[in-house]
N, C-alpha and C positions, 0 to 999 in steps of 0.2 A: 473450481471453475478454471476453464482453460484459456488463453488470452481472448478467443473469440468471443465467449461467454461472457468476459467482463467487457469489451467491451459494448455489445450488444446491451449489458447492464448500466453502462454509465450513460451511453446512448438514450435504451431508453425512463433516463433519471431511477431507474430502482440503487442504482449506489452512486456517491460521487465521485469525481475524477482521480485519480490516483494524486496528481499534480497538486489540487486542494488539498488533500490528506497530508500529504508530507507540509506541506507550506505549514498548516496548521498547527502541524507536531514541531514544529521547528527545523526541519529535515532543510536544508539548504544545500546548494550548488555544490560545495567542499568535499558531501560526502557521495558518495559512489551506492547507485541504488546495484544489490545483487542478484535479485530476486523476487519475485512477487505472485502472492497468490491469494484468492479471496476466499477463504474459507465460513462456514458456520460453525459460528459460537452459541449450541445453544436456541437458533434464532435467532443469532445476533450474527449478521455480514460483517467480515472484518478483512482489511489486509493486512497480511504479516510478510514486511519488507525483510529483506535481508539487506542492509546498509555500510559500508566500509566507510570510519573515518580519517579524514587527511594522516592521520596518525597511525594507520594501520589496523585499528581497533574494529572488527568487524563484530554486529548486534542484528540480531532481529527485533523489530517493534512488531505488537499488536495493537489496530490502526481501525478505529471506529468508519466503516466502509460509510453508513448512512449520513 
């Protein structure tokens, strides 16, 4: 999905907001989002952040979209 795509999706409620999802995962302020795209798992909506934290350490999560 391309940034318009999602957000037309969280718009209209078929996935939640990116901002929920991190909050959820524990994703907080410190760390620097890189990246995002929502991909299918499956059938399963997901996003996989690309995240850098205070420390340099740069991760991708895979991030339950619904």
């Amino acid at each position: 999905m391309g940034n318009r795509e999602i957000q037309d999706a969280v718009s209209s409620g078929e996935i939640r907001s990116l901002d929920a999802v991190l909050a959820e995962a524990g994703v907080d302020s410190s760390q620097s989002v890189l990246n995002v795209q929502v991909c299918d798992r499956g059938g399963r909506l997901v996003y996989v952040v690309g995240v850098l934290s205070p420390s340099g350490e740069a991760r991708n999560l895979e991030l339950g979209a619904r």
